[in-house]
DOTORGU-913666 format. One record per atom (N, C-alpha, C, O): residue in three letters; x, y, z negated. Coordinates in Angstrom, 3 decimals, padded with zeros to 6 digits. Layout:
ala;X;Y;Z
...
This chain:
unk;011.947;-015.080;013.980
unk;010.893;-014.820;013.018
unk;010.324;-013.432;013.280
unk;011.059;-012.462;013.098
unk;009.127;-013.271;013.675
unk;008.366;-012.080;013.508
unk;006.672;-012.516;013.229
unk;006.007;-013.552;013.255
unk;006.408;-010.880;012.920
unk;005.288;-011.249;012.520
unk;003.914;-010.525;013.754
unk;003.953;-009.402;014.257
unk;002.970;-011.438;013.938
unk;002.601;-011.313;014.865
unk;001.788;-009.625;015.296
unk;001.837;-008.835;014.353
unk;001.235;-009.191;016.328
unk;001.058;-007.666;017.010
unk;-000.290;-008.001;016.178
unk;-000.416;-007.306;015.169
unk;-001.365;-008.984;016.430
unk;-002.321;-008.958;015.720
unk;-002.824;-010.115;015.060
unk;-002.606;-011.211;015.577
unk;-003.643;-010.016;013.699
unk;-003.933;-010.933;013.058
unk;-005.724;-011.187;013.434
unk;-006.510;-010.331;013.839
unk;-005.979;-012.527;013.164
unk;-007.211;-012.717;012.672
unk;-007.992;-012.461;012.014
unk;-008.414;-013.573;011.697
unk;-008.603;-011.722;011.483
unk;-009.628;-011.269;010.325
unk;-009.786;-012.406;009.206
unk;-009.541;-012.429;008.000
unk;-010.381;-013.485;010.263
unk;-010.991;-014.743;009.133
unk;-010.054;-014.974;008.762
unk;-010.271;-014.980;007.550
unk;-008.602;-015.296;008.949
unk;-008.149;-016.220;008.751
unk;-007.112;-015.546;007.284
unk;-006.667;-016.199;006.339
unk;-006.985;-014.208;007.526
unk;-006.768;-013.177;006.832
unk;-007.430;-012.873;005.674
unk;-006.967;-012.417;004.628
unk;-008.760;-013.218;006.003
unk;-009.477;-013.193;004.108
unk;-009.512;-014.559;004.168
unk;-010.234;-014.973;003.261
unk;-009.183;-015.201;004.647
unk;-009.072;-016.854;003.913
unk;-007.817;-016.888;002.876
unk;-007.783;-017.160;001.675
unk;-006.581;-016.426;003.993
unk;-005.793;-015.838;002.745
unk;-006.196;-015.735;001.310
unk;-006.206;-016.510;000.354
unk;-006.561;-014.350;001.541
unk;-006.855;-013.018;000.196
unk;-007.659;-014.221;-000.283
unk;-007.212;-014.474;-001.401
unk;-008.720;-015.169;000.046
unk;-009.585;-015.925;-000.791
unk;-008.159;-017.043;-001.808
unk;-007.979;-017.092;-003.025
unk;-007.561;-017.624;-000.916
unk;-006.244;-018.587;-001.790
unk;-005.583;-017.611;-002.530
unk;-005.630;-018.004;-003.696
unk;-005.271;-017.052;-002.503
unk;-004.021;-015.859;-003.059
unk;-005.320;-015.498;-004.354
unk;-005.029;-015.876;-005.488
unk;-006.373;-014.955;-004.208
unk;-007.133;-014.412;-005.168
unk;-007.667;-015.764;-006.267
unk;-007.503;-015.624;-007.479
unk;-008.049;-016.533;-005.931
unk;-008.344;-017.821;-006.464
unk;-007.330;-018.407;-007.482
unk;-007.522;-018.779;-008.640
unk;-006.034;-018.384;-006.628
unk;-004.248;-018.524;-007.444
unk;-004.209;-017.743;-008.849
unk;-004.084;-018.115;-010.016
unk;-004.366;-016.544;-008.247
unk;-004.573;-015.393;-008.792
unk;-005.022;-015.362;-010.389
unk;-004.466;-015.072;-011.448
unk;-006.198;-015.773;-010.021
unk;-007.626;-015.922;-011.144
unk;-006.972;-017.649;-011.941
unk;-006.547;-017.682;-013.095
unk;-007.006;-018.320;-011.456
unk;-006.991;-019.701;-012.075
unk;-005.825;-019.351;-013.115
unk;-006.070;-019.621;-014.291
unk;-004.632;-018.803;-012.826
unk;-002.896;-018.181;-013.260
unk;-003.577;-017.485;-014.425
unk;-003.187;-017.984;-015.481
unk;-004.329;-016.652;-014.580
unk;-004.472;-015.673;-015.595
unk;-005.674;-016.661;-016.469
unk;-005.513;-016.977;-017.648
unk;-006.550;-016.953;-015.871
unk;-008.122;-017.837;-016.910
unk;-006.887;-019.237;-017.784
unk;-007.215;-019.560;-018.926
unk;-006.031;-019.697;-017.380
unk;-005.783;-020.760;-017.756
unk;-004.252;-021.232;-018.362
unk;-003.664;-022.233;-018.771
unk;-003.967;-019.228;-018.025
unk;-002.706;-019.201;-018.569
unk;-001.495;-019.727;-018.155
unk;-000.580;-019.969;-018.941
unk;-001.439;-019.923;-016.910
unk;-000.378;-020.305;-016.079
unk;000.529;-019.378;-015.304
unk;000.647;-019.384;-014.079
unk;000.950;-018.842;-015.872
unk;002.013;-017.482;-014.970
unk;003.134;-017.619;-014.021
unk;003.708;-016.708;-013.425
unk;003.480;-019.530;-013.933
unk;004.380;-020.380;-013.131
unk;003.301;-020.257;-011.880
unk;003.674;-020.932;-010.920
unk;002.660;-019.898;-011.767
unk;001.620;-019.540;-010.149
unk;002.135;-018.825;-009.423
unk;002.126;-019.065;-008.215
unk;002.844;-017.544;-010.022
unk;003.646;-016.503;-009.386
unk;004.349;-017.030;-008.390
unk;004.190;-016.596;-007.249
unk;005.419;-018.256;-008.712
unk;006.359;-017.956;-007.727
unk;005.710;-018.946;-006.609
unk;006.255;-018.661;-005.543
unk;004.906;-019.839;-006.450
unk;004.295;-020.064;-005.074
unk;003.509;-018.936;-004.712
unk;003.525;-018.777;-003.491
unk;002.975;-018.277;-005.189
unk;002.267;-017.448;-004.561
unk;002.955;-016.028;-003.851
unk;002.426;-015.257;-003.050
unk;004.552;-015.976;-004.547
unk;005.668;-015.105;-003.795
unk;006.090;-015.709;-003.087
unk;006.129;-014.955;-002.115
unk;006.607;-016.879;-002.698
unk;007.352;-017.152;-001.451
unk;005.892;-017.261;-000.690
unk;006.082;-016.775;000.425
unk;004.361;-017.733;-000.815
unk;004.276;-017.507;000.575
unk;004.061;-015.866;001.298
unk;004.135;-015.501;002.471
unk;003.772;-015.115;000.041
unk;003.765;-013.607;000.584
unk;005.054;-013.183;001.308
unk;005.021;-012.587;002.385
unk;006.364;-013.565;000.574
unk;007.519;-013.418;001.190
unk;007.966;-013.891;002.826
unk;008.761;-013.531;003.694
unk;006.608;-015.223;002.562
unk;006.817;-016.008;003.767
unk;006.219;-015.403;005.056
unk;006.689;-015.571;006.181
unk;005.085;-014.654;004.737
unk;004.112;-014.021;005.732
unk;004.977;-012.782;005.951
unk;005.195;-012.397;007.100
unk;005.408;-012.234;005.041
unk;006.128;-011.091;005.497
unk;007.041;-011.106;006.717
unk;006.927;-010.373;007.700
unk;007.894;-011.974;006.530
unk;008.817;-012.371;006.733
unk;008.110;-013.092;008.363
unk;008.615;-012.744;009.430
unk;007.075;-013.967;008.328
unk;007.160;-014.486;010.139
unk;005.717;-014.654;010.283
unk;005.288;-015.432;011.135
unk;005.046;-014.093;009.639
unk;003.101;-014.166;009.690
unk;002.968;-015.414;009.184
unk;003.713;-015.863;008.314
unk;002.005;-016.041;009.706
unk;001.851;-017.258;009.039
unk;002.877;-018.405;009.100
unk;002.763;-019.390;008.370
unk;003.688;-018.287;009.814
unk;004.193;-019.619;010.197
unk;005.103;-020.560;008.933
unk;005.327;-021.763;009.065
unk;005.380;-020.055;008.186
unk;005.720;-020.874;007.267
unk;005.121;-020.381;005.750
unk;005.903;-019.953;004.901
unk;004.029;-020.457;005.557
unk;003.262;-020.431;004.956
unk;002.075;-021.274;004.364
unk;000.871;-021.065;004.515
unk;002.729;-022.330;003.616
unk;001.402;-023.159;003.661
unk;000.109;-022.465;003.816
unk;-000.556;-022.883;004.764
unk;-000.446;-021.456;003.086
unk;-001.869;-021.268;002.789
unk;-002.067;-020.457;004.066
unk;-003.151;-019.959;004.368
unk;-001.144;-020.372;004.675
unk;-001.703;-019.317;006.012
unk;-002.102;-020.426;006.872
unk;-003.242;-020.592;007.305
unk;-001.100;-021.171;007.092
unk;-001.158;-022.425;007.845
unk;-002.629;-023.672;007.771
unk;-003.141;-024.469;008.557
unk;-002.835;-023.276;006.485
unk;-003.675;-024.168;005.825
unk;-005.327;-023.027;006.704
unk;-006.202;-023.392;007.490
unk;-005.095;-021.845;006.137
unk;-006.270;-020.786;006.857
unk;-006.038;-020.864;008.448
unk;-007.007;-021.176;009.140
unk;-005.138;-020.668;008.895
unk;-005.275;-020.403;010.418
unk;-005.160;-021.510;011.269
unk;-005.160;-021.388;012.494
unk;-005.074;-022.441;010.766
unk;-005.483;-024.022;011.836
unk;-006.737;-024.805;011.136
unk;-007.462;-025.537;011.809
unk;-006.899;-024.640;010.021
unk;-007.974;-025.591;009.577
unk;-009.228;-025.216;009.152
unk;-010.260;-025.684;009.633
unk;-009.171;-023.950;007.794
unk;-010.439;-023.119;007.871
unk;-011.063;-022.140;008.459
unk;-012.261;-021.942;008.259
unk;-010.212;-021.277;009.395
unk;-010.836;-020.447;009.813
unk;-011.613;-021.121;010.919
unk;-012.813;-021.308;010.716
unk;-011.076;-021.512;012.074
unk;-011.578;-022.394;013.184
unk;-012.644;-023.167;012.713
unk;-013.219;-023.680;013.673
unk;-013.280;-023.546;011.372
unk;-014.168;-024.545;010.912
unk;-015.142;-023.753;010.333
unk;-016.214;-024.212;009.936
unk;-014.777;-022.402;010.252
unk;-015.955;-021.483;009.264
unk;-017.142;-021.149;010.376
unk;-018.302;-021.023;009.983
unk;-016.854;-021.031;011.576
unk;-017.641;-020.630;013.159
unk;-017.851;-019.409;012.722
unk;-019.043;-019.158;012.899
unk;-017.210;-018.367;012.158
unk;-017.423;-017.256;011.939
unk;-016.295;-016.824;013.961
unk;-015.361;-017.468;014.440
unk;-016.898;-015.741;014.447
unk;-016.463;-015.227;015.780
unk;-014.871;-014.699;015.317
unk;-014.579;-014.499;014.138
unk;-014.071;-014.544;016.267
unk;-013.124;-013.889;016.455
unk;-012.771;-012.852;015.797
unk;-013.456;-012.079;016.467
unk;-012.228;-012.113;014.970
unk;-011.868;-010.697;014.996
unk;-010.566;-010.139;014.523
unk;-010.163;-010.076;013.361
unk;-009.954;-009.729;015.664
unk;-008.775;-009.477;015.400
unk;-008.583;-008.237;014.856
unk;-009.593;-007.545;014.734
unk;-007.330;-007.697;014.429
unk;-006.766;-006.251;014.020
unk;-005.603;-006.256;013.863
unk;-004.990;-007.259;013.497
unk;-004.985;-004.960;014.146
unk;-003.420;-004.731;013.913
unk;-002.646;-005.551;013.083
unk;-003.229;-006.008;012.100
unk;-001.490;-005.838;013.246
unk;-000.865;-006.496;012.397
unk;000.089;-005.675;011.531
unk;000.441;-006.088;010.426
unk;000.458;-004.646;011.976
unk;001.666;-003.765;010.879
unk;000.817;-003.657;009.629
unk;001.275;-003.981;008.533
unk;-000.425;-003.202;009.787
unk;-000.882;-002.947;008.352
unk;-001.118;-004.203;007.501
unk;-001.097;-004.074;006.277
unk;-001.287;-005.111;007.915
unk;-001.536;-006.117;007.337
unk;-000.225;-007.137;006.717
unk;-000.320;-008.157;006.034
unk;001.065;-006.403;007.264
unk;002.618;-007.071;006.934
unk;002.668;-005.925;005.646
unk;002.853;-006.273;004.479
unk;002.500;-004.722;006.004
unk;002.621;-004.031;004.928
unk;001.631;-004.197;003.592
unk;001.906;-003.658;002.520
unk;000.207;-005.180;003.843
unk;-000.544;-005.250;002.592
unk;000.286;-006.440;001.732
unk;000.467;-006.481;000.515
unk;000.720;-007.374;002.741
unk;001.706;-008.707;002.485
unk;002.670;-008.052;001.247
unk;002.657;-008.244;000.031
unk;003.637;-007.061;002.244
unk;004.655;-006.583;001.275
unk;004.470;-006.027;000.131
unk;005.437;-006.007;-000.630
unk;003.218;-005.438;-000.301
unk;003.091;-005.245;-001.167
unk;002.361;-006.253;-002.327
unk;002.477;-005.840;-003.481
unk;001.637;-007.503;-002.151
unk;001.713;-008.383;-002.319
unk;003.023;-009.472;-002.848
unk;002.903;-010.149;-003.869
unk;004.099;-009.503;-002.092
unk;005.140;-009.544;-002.006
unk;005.991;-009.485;-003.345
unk;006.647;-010.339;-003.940
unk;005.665;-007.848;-003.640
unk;006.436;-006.669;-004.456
unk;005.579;-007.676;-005.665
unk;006.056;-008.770;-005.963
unk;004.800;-007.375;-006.051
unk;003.650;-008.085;-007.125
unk;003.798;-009.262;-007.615
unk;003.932;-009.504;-008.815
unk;003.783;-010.119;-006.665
unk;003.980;-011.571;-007.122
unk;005.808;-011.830;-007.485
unk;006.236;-012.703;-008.240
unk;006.585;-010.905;-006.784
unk;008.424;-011.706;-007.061
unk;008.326;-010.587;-008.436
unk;009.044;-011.009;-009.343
unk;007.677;-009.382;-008.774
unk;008.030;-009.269;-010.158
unk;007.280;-010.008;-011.092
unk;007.779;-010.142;-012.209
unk;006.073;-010.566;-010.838
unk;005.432;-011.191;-011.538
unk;006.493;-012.633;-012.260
unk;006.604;-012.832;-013.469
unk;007.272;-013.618;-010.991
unk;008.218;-014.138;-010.940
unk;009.115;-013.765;-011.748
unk;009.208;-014.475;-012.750
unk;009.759;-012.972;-011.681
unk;010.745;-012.333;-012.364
unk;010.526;-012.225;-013.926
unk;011.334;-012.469;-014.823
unk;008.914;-011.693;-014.029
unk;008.961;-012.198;-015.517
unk;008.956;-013.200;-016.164
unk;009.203;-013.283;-017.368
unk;008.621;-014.221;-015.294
unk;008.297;-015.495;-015.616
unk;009.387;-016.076;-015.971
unk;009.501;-016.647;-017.056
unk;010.163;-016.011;-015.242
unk;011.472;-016.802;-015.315
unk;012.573;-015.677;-016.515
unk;013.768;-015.936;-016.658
unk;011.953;-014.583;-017.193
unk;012.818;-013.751;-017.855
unk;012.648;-013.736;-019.405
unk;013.272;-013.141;-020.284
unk;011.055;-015.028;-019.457
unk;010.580;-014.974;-020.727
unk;009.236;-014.268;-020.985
unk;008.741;-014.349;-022.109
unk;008.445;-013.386;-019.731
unk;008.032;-012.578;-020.010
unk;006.113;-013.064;-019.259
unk;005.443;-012.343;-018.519
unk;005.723;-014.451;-019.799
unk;004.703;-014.561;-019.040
unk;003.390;-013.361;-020.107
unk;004.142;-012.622;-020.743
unk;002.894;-013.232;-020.225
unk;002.368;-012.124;-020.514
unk;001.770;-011.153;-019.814
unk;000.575;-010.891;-019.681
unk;003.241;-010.379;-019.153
unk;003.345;-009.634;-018.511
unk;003.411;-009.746;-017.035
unk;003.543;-008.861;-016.190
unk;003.291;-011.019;-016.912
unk;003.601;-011.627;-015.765
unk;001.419;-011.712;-014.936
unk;000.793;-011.390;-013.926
unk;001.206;-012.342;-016.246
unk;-000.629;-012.485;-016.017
unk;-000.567;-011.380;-015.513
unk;-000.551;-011.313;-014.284
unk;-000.524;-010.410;-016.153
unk;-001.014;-008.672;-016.190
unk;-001.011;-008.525;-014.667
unk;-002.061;-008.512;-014.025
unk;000.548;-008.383;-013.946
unk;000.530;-008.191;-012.862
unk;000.112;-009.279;-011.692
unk;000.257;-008.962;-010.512
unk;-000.469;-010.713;-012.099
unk;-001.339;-011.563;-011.302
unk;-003.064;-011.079;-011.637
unk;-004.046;-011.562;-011.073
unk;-003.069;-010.451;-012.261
unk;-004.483;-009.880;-013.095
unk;-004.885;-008.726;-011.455
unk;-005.875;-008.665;-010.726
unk;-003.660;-008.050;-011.458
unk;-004.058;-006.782;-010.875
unk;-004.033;-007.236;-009.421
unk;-004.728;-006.740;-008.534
unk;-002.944;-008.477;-009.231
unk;-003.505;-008.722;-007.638
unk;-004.300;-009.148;-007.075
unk;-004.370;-009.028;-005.851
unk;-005.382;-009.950;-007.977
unk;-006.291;-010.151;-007.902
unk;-007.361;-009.617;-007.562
unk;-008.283;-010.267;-007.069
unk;-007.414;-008.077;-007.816
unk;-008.456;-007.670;-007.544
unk;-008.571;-006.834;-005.959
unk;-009.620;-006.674;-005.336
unk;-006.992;-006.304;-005.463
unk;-007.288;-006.652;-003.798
unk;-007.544;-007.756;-002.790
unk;-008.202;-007.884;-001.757
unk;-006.581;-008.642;-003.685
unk;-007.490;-009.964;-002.895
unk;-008.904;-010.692;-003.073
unk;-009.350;-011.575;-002.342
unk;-009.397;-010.239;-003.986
unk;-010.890;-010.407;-004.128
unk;-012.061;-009.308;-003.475
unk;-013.272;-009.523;-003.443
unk;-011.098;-007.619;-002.779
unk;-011.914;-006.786;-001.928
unk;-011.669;-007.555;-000.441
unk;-012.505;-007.520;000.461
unk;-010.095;-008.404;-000.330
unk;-009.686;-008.460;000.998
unk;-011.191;-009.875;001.429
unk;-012.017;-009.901;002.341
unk;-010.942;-010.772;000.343
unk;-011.617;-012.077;000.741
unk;-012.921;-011.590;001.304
unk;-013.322;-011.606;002.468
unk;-013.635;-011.041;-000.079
unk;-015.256;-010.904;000.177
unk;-015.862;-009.598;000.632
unk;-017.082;-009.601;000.800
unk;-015.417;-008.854;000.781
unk;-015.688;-007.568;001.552
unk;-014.979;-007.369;002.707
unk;-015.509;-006.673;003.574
unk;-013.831;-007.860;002.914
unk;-013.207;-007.608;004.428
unk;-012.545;-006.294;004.133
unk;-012.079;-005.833;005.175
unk;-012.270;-005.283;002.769
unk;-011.615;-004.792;002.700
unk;-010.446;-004.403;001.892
unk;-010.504;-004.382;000.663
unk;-009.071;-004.000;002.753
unk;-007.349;-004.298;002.745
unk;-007.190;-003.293;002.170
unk;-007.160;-002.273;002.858
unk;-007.055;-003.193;000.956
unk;-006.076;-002.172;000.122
unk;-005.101;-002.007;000.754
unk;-004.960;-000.865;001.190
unk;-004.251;-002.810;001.015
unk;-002.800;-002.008;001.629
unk;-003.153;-001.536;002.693
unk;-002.897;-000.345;002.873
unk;-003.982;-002.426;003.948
unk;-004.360;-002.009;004.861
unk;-004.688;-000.058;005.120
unk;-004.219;000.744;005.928
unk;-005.736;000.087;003.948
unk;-006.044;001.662;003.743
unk;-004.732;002.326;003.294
unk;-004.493;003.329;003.967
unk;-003.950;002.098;002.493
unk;-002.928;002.369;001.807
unk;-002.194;003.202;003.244
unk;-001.910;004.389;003.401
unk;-002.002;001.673;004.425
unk;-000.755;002.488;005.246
unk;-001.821;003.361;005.808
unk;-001.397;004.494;006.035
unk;-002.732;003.231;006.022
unk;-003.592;004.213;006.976
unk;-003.347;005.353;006.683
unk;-003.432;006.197;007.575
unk;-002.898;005.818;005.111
unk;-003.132;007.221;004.818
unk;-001.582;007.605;004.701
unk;-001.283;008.797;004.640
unk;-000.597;006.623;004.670
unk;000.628;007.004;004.856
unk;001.165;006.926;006.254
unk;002.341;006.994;006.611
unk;-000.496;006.686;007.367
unk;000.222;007.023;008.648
unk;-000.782;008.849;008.860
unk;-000.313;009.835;009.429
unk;-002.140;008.754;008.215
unk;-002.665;010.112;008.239
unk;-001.252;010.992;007.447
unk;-001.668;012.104;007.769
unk;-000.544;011.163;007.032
unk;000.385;012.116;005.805
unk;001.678;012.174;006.811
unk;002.652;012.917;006.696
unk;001.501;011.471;007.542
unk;002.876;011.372;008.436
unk;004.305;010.517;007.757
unk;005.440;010.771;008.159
unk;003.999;009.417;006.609
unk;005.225;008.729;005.846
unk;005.243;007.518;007.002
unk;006.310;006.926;007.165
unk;004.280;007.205;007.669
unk;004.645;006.121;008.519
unk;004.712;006.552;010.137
unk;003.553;006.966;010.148
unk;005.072;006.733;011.236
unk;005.038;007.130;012.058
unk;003.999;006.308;012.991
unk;003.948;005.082;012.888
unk;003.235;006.952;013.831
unk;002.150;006.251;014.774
unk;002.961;005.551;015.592
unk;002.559;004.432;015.908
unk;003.859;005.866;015.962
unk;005.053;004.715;017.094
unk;004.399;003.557;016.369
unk;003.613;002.809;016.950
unk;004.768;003.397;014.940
unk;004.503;001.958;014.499
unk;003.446;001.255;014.626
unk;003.510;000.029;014.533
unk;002.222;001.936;014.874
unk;001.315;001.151;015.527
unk;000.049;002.201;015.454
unk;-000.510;002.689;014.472
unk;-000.255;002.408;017.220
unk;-000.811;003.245;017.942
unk;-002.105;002.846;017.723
unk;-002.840;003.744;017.312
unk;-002.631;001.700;017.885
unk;-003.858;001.172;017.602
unk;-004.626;001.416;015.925
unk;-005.760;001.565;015.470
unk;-003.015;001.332;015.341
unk;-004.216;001.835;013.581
unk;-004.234;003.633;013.430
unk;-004.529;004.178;012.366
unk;-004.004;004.114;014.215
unk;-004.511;005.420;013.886
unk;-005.938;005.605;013.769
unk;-006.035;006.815;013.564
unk;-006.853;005.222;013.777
unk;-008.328;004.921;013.009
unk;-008.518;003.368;012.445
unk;-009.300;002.566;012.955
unk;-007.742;003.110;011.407
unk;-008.527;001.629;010.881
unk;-009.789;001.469;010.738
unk;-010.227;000.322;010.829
unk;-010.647;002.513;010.491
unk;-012.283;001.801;009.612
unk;-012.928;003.303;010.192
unk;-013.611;003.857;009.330
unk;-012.812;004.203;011.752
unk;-013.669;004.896;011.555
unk;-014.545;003.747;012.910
unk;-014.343;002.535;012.991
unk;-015.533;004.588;013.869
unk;-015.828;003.520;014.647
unk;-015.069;003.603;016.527
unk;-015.533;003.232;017.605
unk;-013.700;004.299;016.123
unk;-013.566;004.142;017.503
unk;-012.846;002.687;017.025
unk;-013.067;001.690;017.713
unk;-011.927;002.579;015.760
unk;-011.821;001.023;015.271
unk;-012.456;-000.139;015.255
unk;-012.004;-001.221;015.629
unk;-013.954;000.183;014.636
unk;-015.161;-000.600;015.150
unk;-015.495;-001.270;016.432
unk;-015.892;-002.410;016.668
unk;-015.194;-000.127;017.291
unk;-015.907;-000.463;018.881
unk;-014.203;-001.459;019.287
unk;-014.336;-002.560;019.820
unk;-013.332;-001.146;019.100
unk;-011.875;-001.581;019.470
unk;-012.230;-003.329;018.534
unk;-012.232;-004.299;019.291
unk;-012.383;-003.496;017.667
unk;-012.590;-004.949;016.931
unk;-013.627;-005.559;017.538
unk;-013.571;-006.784;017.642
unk;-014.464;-005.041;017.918
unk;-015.954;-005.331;018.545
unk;-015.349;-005.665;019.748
unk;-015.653;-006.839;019.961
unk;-014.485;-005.143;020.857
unk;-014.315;-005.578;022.154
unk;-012.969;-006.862;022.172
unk;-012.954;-007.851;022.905
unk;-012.051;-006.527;021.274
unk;-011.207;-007.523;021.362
unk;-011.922;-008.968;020.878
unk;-011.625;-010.046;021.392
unk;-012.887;-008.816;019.834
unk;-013.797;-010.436;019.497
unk;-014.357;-010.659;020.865
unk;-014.796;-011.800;020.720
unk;-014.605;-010.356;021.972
unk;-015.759;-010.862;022.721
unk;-014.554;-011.104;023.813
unk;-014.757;-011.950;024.685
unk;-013.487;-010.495;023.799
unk;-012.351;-011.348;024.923
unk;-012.084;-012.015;024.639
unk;-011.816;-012.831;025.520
unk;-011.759;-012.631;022.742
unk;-010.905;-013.597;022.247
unk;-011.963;-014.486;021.272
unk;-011.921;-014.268;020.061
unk;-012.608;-015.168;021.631
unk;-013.491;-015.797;020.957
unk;-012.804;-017.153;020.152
unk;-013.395;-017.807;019.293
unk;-011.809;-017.335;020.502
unk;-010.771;-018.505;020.199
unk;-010.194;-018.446;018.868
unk;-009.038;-018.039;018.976
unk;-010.489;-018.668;017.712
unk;-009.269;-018.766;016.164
unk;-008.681;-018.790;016.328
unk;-007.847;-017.885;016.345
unk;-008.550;-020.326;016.717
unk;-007.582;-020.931;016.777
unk;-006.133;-020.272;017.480
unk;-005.102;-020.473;016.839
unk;-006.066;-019.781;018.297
unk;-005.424;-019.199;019.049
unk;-004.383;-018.130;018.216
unk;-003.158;-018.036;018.291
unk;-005.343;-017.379;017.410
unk;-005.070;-016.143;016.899
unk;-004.268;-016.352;015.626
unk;-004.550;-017.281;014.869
unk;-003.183;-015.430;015.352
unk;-002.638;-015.063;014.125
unk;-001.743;-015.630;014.326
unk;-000.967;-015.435;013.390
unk;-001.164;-016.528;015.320
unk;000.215;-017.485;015.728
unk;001.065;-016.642;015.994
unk;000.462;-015.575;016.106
unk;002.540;-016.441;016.228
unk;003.453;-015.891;016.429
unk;003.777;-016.123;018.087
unk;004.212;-017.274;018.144
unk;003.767;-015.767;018.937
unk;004.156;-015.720;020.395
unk;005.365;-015.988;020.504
unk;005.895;-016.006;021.615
């Protein structure tokens, strides 16, 4: 089980689109039993990228490849670390659920909602920025991944821009090697 060097973009806010949708439906309709599918598959991505993940599985073989949106890959550490924190969110959300405590449980499906609603429709990763600045502060070390030492300025840009035009393939992308 690992999780892969780089992810897909699309297939990545297809994600954040299921997870945010979960998200929203859990809190509008008062269902706080959403939590714990929506923690094991964060747990699940953490844990081996998509591969046992329904909704990843469901994004990275069926919708992304069908959206004809191009290629675009990016690092994967930051994106295990937006997971994990994801992760963190949904098993306490869980935790309340199962403790008596749906309520409190919405609250914290309330709040994940709203990175996965920057990740889906803007293309931008709260955690993603998150590690960026705990690799600018020096809490994460660049060993861990040499390539996100600029996530979003444009030597990142030109680096996403050249890996889409080698890897034009989805399908391909976000699989575990």
């Amino acid at each position: 089980m690992s999780f892969p060097d780089e992810v897909n973009e699309v297939a990545a806010r297809t994600v954040a689109g299921g997870v945010a949708l979960t998200a929203v439906v859990a809190v509008a309709a008062h269902q706080p039993w959403l939590a714990l599918p929506l923690a094991y598959g964060f747990v699940a991505r953490v844990a081996s990228g998509p591969r046992f993940s329904p909704l990843a599985q469901l994004a990275t073989r069926v919708v992304a490849p069908r959206l004809g949106a191009r290629a675009r890959r990016s690092p994967g550490p930051p994106k295990r670390f937006a997971q994990g924190i994801g992760a963190s969110f949904t098993l306490a959300a869980s935790g309340l659920v199962l403790s008596g405590e749906p309520t409190a449980a919405l609250v914290l499906l309330g709040l994940l909602a709203v990175p996965a609603i920057a990740e889906a429709a803007a293309g931008f990763c709260v955690g993603c920025r998150i590690f960026s600045l705990l690799m600018e502060i020096g809490v994460v070390p660049e060993s861990t991944c040499e390539a996100c030492a600029d996530l979003y300025g444009p030597a990142a840009r030109a680096r996403r821009d050249e890996r889409a035009r080698q890897a034009p393939d989805v399908r391909s992308l976000g699989r575990v090697r």
